[in-house]
Every structure is written in C-alpha cells, then in structure tokens.
C-alpha angles and dihedrals in degrees: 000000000000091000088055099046087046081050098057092034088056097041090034086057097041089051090052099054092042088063101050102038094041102035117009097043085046096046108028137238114274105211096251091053097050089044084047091048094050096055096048089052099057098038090054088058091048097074089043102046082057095053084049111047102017126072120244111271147132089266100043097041088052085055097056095040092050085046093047089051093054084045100062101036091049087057093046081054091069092068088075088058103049105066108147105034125136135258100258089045096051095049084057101053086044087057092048090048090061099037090057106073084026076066094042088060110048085051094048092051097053087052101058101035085057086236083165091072101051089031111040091168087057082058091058097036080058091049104050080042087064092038088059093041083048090046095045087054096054096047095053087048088055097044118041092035104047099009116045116067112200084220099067084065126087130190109261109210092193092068139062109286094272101045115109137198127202121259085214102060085040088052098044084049089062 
C-alpha cells in the first residue's frame, strides 16, 4: 500500500506540474478556471486532511465520504469550462481525473485500517502530501490572482487555439 500510494503522490505531482507549467503558464487562466481551481483544490484537501488529523469513526467516515464525493464531482464539473484544449491538455487532465479518488482512497484506506500505528513514517509521507497541496494552493492563489497579468500574453497562431506566447520574450526576440 504505501508503494502505491508513493507511486500516485509522485505522478499525481509531475503531472501537475506538467499542466501548469506547459499549458496553463503558456495559455493563461481564464477567471472561472483559476476560481475553479481554487475550489477543487481545496475540496480535495478537505477529505485528507480528515484521514490525517481525525480518528477513524462513523462520523468522521460519513464526512469524508460526503467531502470525496464533492471532490470528485467539483473536478468532473470542469469538464463543462474547457472546451477548446488541446490533446495533450486534455490527456493530462484525464490522468489527473483518475488519479484524484485513486488518491482518496489510498488515503482512506489507510485511515480506516490504522496503517499510522504499524507505519509512523505513512503518517509523514501523508503529511508533507497535504503541505504541498497547501503550498500549491497558495501559490495558485498568488500567481494567477496578483502575478499574472492576462496582457503580457499574445495569441500564438502556431499552436492549437489556446496556446500563448509572452509578449516579453517576443519582444526580447525583436
């Protein structure tokens, strides 16, 4: 368990960077994508920070399972908002899609089986999990909201309709 759970944690982290720093840096955020982002981010911590921090009970088992389930349908909702990405874009966010209540459930597992008391060092692979997750939301929030500016992007017409290039390095190029 604790190799497959290291396994999604590392591909679930290199694909998201793949998708920010090759897609969404390139193209831009529209609004509704970085709020959306923003939600799903924080509802996916929501369930692990529960298996983390919470003991294993009726109550608490119903909670996450109430906040897994809004997980996962806030980030089938995003479907609806990216209508014209890429291939490669859009294999990414299908991989992540998986990768999200494969996640949930690792970490659920391990919840309910008590894998913290015959593994101490599970227990802090979880927890520097949440503190990137923590991190990576910050940081989105950061970025896209007070750092990116939508002008230093132009249209690119080599590329698939949503793929932008700098005006900066454009500029630097003249």
């Amino acid at each position: 368990m604790i190799a497959f759970m290291l396994s999604l944690i590392l591909l679930h982290g290199c694909l998201f960077m793949a998708d920010e720093y090759l897609f969404h840096k390139k193209r831009g955020l529209a609004r509704a994508e970085i709020n959306n982002s923003l939600i799903d981010g924080a509802l996916f911590l929501i369930p692990l920070v529960i298996c983390i921090f919470f003991p294993y009970m009726e109550l608490t088992k119903n909670i996450f399972l109430a906040t897994a389930f809004l997980s996962c349908m806030s980030i089938a909702k995003n479907e609806l908002f990216y209508k014209d990405l890429c291939v490669r874009e859009r294999l990414i966010h299908s991989l992540l899609y998986v990768l999200h209540p494969a996640i949930l459930y690792t970490f659920f597992v391990s919840w309910e089986y008590n894998y913290f008391h015959d593994y101490p060092n599970f227990w802090m692979v979880q927890l520097i999990y949440i503190f990137f997750g923590t991190k990576t939301l910050a940081y989105r929030i950061i970025y896209w909201n007070y750092i990116f500016h939508p002008d230093d992007l132009v249209k690119d017409s080599s590329e698939s309709s949503l793929t932008y290039s700098s005006k900066y390095t454009e500029d630097k190029e003249k």
